[in-house]
C-alpha positions as MATLAB code, in Angstrom:
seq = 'XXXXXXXXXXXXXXXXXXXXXXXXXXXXXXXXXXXXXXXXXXXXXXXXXXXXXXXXXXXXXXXXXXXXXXXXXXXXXXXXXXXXXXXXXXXXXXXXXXXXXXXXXXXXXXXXXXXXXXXXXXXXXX';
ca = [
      -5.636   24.656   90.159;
      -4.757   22.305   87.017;
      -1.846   23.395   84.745;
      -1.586   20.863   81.761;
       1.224   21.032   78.750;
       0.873   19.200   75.477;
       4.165   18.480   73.530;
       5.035   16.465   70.970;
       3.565   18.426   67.940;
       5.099   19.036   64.697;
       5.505   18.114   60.867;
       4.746   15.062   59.560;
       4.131   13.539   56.531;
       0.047   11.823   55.521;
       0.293    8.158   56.422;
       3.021    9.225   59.228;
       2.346    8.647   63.283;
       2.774   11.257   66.245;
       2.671   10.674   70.410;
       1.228   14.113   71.764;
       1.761   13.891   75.855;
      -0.536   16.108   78.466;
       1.270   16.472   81.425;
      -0.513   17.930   84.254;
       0.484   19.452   87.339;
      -1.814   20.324   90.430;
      -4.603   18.891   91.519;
      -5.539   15.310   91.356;
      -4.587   13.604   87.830;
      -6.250   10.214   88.500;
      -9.620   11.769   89.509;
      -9.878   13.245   86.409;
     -11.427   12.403   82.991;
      -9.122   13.588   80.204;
      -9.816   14.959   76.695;
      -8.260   15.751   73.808;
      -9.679   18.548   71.310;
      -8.263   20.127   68.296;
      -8.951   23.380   66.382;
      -8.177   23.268   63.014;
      -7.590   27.418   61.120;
     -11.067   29.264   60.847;
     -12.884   26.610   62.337;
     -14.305   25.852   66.024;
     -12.497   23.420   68.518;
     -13.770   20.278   67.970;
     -13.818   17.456   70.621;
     -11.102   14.749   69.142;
     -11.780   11.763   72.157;
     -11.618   11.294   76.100;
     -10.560    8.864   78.613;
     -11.751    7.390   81.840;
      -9.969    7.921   85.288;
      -9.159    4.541   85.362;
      -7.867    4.783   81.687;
     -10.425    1.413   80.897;
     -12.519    3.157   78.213;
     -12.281    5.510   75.567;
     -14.554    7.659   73.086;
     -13.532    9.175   70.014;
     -15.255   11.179   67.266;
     -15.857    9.320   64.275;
     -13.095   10.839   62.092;
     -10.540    9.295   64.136;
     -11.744    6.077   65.318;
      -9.298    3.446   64.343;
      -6.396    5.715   63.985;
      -5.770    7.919   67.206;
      -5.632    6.108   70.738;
      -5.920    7.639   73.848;
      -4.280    6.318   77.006;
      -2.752    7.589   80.787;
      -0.569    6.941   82.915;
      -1.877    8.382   86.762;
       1.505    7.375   88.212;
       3.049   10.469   85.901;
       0.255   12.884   85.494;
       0.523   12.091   81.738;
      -2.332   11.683   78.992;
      -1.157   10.888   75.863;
      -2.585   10.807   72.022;
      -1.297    8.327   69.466;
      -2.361    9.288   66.245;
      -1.478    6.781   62.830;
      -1.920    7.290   59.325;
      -2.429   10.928   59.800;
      -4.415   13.065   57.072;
      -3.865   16.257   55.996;
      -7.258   17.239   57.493;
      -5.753   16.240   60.962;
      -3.737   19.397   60.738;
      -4.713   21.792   63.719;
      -3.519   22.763   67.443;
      -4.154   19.672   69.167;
      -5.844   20.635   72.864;
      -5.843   18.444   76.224;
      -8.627   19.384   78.924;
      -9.876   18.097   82.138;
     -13.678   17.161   83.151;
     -13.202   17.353   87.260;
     -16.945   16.615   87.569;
     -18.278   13.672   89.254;
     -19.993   11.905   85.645;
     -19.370    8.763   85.265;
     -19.839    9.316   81.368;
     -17.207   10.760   78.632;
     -18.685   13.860   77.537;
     -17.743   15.913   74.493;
     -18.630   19.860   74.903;
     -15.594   21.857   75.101;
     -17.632   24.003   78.142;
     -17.881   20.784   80.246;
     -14.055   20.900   80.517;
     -12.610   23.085   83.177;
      -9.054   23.390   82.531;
      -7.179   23.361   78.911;
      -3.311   23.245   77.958;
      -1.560   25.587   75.912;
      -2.442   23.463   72.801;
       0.357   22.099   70.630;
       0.394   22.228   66.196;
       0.020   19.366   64.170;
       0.646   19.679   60.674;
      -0.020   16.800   58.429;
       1.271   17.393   54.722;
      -0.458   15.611   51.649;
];
């Protein structure tokens, strides 16, 4: 079994920069694809971007491209989201998952992922 934490949420101003960390315990980490999701009040959890095993490619939705970056380090379990120039429409709890499945492709439905963290708040204000 996969337990994963996020931290690194909180309050920060539009135009302002967070580091949310996924650590995981459990299981194999570097066997893993990793991805990050976020559900913003009233609305469904969204799929933000993902990362290869090998960390050498990323996806993101479009509304981030260019701002957030996703990256991991295997040695410490660790996924982590940078996210720049934050909008107020970033605001949500911020999810990290893991795809154990064999695909060699980044894949964004939420029921693909197996296990989920706890989820951690981001709130961007204007």
């Amino acid at each position: 079994q996969v337990q994963l934490v996020e931290s690194g949420g909180g309050l920060v101003q539009a135009g302002g920069s967070l580091r949310l960390s996924c650590a995981a315990s459990g299981g194999t980490f570097s066997t893993y694809i990793m991805g990050w999701f976020r559900q913003a009040p009233g609305q469904e959890r969204e799929f933000v971007g993902a990362i290869t095993r090998s960390g050498s490619s990323t996806l993101y939705t479009d509304s981030v491209k260019g701002r957030f970056t996703i990256s991991r380090d295997n040695a410490k379990k660790t996924s982590y989201l940078q996210m720049n120039n934050l909008k107020p429409e970033d605001t949500a709890v911020y999810y990290c998952a893991v795809d154990r499945s064999q695909s060699s492709l980044l894949r964004v439905g939420l029921r693909l992922y197996d296990y989920w963290g706890q989820g951690t708040q981001v709130t961007v204000s204007s």
